[in-house]
C-alpha angles and dihedrals in degrees: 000000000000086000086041097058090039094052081050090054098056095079095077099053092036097059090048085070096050120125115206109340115104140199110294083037100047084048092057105044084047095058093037096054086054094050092058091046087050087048082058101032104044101057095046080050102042108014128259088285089077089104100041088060091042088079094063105034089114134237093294085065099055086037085052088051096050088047085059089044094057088046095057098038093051085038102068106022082062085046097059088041098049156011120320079216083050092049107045099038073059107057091047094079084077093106100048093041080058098050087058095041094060093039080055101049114008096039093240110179103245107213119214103251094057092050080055090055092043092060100041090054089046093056087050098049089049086049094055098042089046086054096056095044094053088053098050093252107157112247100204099093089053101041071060100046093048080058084066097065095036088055091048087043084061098045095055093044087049082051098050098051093046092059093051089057089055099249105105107203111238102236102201088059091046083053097054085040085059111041087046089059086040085070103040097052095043093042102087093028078060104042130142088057112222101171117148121212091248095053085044089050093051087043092050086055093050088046094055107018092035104039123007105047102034094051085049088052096040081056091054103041093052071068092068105020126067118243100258091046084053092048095042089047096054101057088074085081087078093051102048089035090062092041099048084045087050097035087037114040106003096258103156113195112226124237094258081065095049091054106038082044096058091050100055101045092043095058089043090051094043094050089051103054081045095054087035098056088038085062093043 
């Protein structure tokens, strides 16, 4: 789950060293690439009948898939208008935005300690977000980056409530149905296509070592890990994602980051060792 998380955290640093491809482009190469390394990977994973069951997977599966989609798509357009430290403080709202999402729609009991961390991540994100806004910083990149967590909020949910009705939503395929949607959507918003090799070359690399593998590997390893570890876990795709931007590409995260960061990941951690010792 560590080489997970730091696979996941590539995408920030990598697109700093791009040469002519921009936002909607670099989305859809991106996705694309993806969707040619799940044709390959899915049927050595799951058998040449994938497909087959893909037809009949239901309509949480292809909700599931549009939720990814959105995912991919916000990702890396936010990525392109802000921060890589912007983005990724950001996305990690995704767990709490679930846990309200599910106490919403599904009627999840919501437990204290995770309305206090609710509340905490949300001051820091307001903090960091205030701050920007009092320096001029452009707020566009990260209006786009907040649609990341609330689509993952509704894929989980989507998820969840799948899995009480009996019928558990198969996640790889979710993923190929995404990032599928992922190109087409982003194919005429990125045409004419300028691409250079080298830039090909960088966005192939994010479609199979960003994406591809590691999702296949983060669906095998909930197997293992209990949900908290995978959650905890998880969050390390914040921290190697701002030092490989900083180390990488010179993108040096501002102290309103720092803080609202701080505030956000410290909430997420602390929820999790809570809810970790209750179970224990």
């Amino acid at each position: 789950m560590v080489a997970v998380t730091l696979m996941w955290s590539t995408a920030g640093v990598v697109t700093r060293h791009l040469e002519q491809a921009q936002k909607f482009e670099v989305t859809f190469w991106r996705s694309f690439f993806t969707v040619l390394s799940l044709l390959v990977v899915l049927p050595l994973m799951k058998g040449r009948g994938v497909f087959a069951r893909m037809r009949h997977g239901g309509a949480a599966l292809w909700i599931s898939g549009l939720c990814w989609a959105g995912m991919f798509t916000f990702f890396m357009v936010a990525i392109m208008l802000t921060t890589v430290a912007n983005v990724l403080v950001t996305m990690s709202l995704t767990p709490l935005l679930t846990a309200l999402a599910s106490r919403i729609f599904i009627g999840h009991r919501v437990p204290r300690r995770t309305w206090v961390a609710i509340g905490v991540a949300g001051f820091g994100i307001a903090y960091m977000y205030a701050s920007q806004l009092g320096q001029g910083v452009s707020m566009a990149g990260t209006l786009v980056a907040l649609c990341v967590p609330v689509s993952g909020a509704a894929n989980w949910t989507v998820t969840q409530h799948s899995h009480a009705q009996g019928h558990d939503v198969d996640l790889i395929p979710a993923v190929l149905i995404g990032a599928v949607l992922s190109s087409l959507i982003t194919l005429p918003l990125a045409w004419p296509l300028k691409a250079s090799s080298h830039d090909l070359g960088l966005l192939a690399g994010l479609g199979l070592g960003q994406l591809a593998i590691p999702c296949v590997l983060a669906v095998v390893c909930t197997k293992a890990l209990k949900a908290p570890e995978v959650a905890l876990l998880g969050l390390l795709e914040v921290i190697f994602g701002i030092l490989l931007a900083w180390l990488g590409a010179g993108e040096v995260p501002g102290h309103d980051v720092f803080v609202g960061g701080t505030l956000v990941i410290g909430a997420l951690v602390a929820n999790e060792i809570v809810a970790w010792r209750g179970r224990a």
